[in-house]
mmCIF file of the C-alpha atoms, coordinates in Angstrom:
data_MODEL
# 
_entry.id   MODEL 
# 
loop_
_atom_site.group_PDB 
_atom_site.id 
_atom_site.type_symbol 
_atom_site.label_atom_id 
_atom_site.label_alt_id 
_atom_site.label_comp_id 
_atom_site.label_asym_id 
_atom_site.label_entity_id 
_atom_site.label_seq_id 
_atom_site.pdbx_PDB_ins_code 
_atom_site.Cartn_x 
_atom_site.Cartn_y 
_atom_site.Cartn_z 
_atom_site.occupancy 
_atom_site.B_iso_or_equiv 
_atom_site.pdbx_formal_charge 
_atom_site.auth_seq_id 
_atom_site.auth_comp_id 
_atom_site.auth_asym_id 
_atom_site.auth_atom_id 
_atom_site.pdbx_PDB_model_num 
ATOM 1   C CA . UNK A 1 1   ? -58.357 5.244  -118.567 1.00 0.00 ? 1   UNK A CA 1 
ATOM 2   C CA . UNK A 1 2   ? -59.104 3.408  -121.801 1.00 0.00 ? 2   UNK A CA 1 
ATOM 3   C CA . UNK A 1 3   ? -59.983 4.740  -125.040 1.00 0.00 ? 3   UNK A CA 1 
ATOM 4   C CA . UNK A 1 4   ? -63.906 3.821  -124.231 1.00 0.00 ? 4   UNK A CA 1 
ATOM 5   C CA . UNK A 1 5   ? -63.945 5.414  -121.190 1.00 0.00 ? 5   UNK A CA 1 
ATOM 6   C CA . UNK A 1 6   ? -62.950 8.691  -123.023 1.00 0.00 ? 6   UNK A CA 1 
ATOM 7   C CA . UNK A 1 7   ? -65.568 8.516  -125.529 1.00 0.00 ? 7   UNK A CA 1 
ATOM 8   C CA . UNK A 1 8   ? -68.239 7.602  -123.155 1.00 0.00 ? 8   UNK A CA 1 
ATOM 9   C CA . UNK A 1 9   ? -67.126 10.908 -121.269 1.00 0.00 ? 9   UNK A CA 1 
ATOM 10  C CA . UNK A 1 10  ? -67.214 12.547 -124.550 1.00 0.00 ? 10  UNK A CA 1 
ATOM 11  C CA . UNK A 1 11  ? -70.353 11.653 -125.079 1.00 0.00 ? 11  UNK A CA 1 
ATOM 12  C CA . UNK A 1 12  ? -71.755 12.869 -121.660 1.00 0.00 ? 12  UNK A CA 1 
ATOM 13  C CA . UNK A 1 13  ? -70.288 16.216 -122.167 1.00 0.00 ? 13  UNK A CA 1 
ATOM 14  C CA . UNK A 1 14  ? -71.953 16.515 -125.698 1.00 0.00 ? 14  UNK A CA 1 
ATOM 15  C CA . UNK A 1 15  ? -75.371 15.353 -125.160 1.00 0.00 ? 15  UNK A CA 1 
ATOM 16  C CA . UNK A 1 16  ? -75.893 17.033 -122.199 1.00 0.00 ? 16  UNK A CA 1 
ATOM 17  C CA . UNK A 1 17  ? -75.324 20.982 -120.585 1.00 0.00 ? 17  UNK A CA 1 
ATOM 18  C CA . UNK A 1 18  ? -72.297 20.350 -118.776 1.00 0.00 ? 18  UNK A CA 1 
ATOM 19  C CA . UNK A 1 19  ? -69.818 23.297 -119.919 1.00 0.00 ? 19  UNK A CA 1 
ATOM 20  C CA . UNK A 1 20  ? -66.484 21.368 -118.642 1.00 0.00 ? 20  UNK A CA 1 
ATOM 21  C CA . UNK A 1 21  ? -66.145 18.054 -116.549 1.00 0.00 ? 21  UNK A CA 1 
ATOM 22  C CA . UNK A 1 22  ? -62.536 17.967 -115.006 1.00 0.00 ? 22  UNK A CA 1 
ATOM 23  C CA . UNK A 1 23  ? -61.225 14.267 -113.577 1.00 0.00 ? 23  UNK A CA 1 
ATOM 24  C CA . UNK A 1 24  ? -58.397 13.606 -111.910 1.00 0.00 ? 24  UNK A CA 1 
ATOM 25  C CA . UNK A 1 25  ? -56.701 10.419 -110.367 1.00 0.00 ? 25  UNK A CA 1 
ATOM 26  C CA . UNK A 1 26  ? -53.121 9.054  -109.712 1.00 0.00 ? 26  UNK A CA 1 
ATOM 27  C CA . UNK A 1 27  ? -52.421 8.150  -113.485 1.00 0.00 ? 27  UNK A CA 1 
ATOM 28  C CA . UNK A 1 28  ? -54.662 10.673 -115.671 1.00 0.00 ? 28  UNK A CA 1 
ATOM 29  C CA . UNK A 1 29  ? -55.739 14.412 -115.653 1.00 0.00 ? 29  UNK A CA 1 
ATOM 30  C CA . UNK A 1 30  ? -58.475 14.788 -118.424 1.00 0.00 ? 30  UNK A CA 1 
ATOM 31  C CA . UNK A 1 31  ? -60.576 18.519 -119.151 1.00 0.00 ? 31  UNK A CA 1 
ATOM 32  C CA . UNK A 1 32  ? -63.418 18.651 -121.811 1.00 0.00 ? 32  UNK A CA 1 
ATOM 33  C CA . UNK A 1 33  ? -64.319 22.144 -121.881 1.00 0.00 ? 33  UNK A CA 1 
ATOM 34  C CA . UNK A 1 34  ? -67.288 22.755 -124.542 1.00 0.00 ? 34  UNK A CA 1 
ATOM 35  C CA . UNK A 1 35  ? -67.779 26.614 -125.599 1.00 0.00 ? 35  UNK A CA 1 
ATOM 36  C CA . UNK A 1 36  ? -67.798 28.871 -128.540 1.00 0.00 ? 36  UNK A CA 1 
ATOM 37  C CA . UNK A 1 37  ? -63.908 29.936 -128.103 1.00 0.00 ? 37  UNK A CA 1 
ATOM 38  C CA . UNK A 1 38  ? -61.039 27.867 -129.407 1.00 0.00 ? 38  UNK A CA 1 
ATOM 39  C CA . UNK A 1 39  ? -58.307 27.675 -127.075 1.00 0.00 ? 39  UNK A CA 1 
ATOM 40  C CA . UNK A 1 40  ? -54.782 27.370 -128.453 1.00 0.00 ? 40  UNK A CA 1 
ATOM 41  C CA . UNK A 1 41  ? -53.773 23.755 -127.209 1.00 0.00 ? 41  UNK A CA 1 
ATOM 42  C CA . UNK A 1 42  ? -51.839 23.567 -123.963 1.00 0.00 ? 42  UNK A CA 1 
ATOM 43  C CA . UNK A 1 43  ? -50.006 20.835 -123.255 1.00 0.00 ? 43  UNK A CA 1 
ATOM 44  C CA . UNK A 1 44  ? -49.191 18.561 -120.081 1.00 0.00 ? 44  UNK A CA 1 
ATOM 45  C CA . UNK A 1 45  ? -45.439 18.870 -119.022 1.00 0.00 ? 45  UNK A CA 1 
ATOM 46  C CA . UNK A 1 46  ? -44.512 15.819 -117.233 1.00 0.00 ? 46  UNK A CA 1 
ATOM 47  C CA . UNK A 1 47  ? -42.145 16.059 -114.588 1.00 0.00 ? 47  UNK A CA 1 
ATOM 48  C CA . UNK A 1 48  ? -38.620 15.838 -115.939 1.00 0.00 ? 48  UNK A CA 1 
ATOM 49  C CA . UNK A 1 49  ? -37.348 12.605 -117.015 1.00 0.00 ? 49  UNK A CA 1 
ATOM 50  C CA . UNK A 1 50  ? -33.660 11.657 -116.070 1.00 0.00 ? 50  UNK A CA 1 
ATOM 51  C CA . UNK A 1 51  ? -31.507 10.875 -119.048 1.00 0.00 ? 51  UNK A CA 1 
ATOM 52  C CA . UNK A 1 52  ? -28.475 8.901  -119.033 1.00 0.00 ? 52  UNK A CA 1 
ATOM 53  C CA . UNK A 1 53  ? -25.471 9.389  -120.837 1.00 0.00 ? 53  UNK A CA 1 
ATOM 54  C CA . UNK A 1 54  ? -22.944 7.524  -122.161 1.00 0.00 ? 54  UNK A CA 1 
ATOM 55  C CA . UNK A 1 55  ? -19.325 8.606  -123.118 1.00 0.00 ? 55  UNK A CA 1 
ATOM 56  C CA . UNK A 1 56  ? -18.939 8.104  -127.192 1.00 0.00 ? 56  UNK A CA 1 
ATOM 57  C CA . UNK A 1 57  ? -17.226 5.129  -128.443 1.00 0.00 ? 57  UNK A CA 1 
ATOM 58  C CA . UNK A 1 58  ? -14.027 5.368  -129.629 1.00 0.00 ? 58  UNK A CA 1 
ATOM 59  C CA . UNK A 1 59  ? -13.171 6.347  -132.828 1.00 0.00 ? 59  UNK A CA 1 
ATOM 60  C CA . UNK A 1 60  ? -11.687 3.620  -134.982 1.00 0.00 ? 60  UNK A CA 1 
ATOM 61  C CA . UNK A 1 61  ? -8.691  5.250  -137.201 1.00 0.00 ? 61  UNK A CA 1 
ATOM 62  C CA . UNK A 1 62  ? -9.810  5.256  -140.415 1.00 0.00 ? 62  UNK A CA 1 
ATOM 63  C CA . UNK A 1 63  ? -8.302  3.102  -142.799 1.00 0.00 ? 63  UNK A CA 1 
ATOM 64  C CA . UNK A 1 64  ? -5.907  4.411  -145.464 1.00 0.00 ? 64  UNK A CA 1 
ATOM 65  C CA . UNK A 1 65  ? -8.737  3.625  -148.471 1.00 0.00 ? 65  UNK A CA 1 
ATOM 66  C CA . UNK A 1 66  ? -11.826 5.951  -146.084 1.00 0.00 ? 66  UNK A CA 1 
ATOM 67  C CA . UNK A 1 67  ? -11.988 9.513  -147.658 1.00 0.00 ? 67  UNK A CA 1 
ATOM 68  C CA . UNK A 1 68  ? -10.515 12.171 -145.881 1.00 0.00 ? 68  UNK A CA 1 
ATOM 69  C CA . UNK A 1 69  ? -14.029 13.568 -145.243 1.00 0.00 ? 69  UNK A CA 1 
ATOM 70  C CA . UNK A 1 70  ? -14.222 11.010 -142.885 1.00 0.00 ? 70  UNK A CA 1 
ATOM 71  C CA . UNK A 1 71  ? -11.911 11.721 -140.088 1.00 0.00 ? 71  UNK A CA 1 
ATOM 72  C CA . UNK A 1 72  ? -13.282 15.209 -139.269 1.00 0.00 ? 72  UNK A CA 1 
ATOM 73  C CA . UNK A 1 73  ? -17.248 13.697 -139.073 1.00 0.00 ? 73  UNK A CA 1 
ATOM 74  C CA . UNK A 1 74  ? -15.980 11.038 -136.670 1.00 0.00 ? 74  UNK A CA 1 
ATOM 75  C CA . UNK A 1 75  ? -14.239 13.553 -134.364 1.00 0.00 ? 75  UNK A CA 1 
ATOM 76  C CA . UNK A 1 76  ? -17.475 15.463 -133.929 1.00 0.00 ? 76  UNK A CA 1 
ATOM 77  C CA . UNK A 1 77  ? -18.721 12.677 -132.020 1.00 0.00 ? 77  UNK A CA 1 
ATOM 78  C CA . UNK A 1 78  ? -16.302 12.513 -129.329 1.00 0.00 ? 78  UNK A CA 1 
ATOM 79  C CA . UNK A 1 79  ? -17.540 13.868 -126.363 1.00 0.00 ? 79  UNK A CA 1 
ATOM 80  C CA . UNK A 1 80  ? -20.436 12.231 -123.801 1.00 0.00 ? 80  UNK A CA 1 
ATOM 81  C CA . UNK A 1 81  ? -23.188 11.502 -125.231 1.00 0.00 ? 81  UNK A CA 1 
ATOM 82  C CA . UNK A 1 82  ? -27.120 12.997 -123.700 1.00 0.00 ? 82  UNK A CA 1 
ATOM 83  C CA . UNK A 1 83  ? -29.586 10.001 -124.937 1.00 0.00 ? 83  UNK A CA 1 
ATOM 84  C CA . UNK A 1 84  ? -33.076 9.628  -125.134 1.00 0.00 ? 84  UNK A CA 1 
ATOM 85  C CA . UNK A 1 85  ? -34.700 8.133  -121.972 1.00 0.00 ? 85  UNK A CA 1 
ATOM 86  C CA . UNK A 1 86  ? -38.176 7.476  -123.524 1.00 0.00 ? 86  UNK A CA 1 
ATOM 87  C CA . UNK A 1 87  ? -39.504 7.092  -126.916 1.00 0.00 ? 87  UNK A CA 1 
ATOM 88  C CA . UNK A 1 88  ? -41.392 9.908  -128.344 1.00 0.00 ? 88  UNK A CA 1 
ATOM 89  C CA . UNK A 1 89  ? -41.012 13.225 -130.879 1.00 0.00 ? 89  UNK A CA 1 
ATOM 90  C CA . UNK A 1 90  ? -37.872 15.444 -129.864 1.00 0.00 ? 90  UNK A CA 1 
ATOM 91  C CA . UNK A 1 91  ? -38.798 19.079 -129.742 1.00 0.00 ? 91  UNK A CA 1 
ATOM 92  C CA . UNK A 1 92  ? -36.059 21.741 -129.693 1.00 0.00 ? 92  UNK A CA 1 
ATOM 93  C CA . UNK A 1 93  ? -37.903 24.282 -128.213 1.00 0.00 ? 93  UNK A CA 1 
ATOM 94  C CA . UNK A 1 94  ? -41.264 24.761 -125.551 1.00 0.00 ? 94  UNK A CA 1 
ATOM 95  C CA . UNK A 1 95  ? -43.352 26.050 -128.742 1.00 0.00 ? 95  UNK A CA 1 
ATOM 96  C CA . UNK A 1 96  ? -43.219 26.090 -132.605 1.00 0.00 ? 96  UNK A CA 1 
ATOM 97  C CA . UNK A 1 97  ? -42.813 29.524 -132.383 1.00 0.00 ? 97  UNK A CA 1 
ATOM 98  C CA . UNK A 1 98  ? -40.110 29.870 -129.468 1.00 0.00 ? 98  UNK A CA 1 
ATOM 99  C CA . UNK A 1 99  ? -36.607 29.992 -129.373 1.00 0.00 ? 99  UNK A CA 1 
ATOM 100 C CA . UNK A 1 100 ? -34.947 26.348 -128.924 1.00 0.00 ? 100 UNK A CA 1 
ATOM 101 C CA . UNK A 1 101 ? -33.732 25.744 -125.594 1.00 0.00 ? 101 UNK A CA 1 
ATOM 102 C CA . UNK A 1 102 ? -30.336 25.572 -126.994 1.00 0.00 ? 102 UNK A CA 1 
ATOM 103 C CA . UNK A 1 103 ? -27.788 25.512 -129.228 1.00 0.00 ? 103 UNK A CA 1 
ATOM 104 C CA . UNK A 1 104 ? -24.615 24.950 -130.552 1.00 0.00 ? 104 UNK A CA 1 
ATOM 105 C CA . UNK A 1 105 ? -21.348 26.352 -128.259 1.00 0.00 ? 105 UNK A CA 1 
ATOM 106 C CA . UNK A 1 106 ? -24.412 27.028 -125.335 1.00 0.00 ? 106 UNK A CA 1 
ATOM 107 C CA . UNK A 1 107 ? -23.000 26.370 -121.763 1.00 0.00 ? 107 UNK A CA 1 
ATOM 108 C CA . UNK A 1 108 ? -25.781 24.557 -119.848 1.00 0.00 ? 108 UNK A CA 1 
ATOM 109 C CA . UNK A 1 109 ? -25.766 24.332 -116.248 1.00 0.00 ? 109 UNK A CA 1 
ATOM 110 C CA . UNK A 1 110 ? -27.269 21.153 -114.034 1.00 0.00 ? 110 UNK A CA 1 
ATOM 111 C CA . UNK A 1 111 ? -31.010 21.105 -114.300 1.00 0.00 ? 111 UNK A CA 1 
ATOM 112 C CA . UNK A 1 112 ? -30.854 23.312 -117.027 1.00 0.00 ? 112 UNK A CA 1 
ATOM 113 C CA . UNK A 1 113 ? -33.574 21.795 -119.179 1.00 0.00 ? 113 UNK A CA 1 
ATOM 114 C CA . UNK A 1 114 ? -32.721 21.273 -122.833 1.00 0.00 ? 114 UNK A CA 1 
ATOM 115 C CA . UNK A 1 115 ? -35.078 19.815 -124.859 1.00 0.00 ? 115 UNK A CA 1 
ATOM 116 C CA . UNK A 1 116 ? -38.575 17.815 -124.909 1.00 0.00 ? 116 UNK A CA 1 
ATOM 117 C CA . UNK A 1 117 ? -39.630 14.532 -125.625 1.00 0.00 ? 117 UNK A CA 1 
ATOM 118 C CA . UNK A 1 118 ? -43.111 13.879 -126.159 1.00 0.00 ? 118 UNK A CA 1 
ATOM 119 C CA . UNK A 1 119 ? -44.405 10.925 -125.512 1.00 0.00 ? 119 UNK A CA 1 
ATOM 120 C CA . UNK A 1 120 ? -48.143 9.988  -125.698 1.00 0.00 ? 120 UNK A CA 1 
ATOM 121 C CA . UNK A 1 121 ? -49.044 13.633 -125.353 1.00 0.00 ? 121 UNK A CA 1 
ATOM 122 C CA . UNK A 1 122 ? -46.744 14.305 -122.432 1.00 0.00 ? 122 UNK A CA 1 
ATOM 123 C CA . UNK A 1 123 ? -44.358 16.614 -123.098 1.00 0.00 ? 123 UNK A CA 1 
ATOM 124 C CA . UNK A 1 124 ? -41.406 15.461 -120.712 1.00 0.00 ? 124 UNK A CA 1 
ATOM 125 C CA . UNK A 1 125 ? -38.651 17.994 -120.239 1.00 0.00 ? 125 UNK A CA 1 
ATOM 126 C CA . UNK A 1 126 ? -35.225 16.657 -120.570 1.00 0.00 ? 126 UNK A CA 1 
ATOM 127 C CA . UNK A 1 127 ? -32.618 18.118 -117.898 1.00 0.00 ? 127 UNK A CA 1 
ATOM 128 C CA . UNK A 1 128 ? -29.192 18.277 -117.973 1.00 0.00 ? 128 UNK A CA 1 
ATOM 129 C CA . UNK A 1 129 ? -27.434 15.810 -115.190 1.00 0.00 ? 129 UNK A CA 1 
ATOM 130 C CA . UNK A 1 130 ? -24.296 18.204 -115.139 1.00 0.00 ? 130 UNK A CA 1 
ATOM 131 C CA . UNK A 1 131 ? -23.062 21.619 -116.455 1.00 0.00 ? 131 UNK A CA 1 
ATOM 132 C CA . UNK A 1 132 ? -21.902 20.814 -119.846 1.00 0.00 ? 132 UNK A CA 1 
ATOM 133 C CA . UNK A 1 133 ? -21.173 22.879 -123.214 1.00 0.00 ? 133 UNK A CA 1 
ATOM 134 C CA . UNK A 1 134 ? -23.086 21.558 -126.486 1.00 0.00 ? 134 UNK A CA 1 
ATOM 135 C CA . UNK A 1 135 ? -21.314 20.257 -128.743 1.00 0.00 ? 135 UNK A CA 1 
ATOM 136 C CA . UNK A 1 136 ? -24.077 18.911 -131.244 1.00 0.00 ? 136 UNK A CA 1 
ATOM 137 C CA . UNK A 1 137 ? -27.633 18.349 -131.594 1.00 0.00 ? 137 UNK A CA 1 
ATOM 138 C CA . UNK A 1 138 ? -28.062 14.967 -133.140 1.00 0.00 ? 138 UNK A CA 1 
ATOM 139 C CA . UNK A 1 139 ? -31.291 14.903 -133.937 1.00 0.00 ? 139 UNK A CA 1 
ATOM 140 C CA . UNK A 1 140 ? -33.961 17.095 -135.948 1.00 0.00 ? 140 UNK A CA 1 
ATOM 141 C CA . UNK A 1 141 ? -36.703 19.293 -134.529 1.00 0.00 ? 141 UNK A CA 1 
ATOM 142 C CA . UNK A 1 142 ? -40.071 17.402 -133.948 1.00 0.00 ? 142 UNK A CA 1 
ATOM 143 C CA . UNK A 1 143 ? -38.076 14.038 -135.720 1.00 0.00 ? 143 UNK A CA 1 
ATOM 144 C CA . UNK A 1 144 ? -39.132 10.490 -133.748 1.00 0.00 ? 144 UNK A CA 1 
ATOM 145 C CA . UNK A 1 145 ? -36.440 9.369  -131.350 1.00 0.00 ? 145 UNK A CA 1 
ATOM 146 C CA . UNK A 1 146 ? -36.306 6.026  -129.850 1.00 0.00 ? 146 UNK A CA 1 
ATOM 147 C CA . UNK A 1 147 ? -34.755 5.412  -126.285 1.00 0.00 ? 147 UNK A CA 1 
ATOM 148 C CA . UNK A 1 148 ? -31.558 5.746  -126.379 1.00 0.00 ? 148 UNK A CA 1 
ATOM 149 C CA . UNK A 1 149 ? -31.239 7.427  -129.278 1.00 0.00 ? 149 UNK A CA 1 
ATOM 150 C CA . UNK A 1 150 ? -28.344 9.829  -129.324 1.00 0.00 ? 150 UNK A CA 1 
ATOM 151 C CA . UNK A 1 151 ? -30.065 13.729 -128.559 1.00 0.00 ? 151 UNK A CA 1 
ATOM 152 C CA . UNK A 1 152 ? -26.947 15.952 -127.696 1.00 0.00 ? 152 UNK A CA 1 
ATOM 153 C CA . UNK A 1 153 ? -23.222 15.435 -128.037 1.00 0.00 ? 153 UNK A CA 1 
ATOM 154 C CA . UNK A 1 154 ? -21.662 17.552 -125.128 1.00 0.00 ? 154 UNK A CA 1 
ATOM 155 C CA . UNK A 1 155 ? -18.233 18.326 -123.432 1.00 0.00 ? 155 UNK A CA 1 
ATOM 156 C CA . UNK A 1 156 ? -18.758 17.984 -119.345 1.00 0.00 ? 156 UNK A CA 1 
ATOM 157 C CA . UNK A 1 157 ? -17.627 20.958 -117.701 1.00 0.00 ? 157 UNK A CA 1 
ATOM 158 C CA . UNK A 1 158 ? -15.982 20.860 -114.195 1.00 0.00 ? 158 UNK A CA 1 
# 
């Protein structure tokens, strides 16, 4: 559905006495609810989208002239890597106010979900593959993420 569409919905709702209109098809699910109360927002979750991950390149030794500051940085990274599958806003946690799905030194187990990436006002759930320990969180809460951007540095558990 196109952004015309929408407002020509919109405008059905408004100028007439329907309270709520609810359409559905294979690609959208649209509400307009018109009232006196204001809802809080609630918010779509997508089913969850499958992530790849990549085992972290190698770490180059650093050369004699690099600071010693570097070496420890660079071993933080080893470790496979959890990437974005989508592009969208990375969200630590199910709410603004809730606790983030995970964090540092957490064990996660397969289809444990650990993070969300919205994406056009989806919010798509991002599972784990395999039971894994994190090891860092690479990006910042509600910071833009690209696909394949790095998410989660973790150690894969047996």
């Amino acid at each position: 559905m196109d952004i015309k569409d929408l407002k020509t919905l919109i405008k059905m709702v408004t100028e007439t006495d329907i309270t709520e209109f609810e359409l559905e098809n294979a690609e959208d699910k649209i509400v307009i609810k018109r009232g006196t109360t204001v809802a809080a927002p609630q918010f779509q979750v997508q089913q969850p989208v499958p992530f790849s991950y990549a085992p972290a390149a190698p770490v180059a030794p650093a050369a004699a002239a690099a600071p010693a500051a570097a070496a420890p940085a660079a071993a933080k990274e080893e470790g496979d890597v959890i990437t974005s599958p989508i592009v969208g806003t990375f969200y630590r946690a199910p709410a603004p106010d809730a606790a983030p799905y995970v964090e540092i030194g957490k064990v996660v187990e397969k289809g444990e979900v650990l993070c969300i990436v919205e994406a056009m006002k989806l919010m798509n759930e991002i599972e784990a593959e395999f039971r894994c320990k994190i090891v860092k969180i690479c990006k910042e809460n509600a910071e833009p993420v690209e696909y394949g951007d790095a998410l989660f540095v973790v150690e894969k558990l047996g």
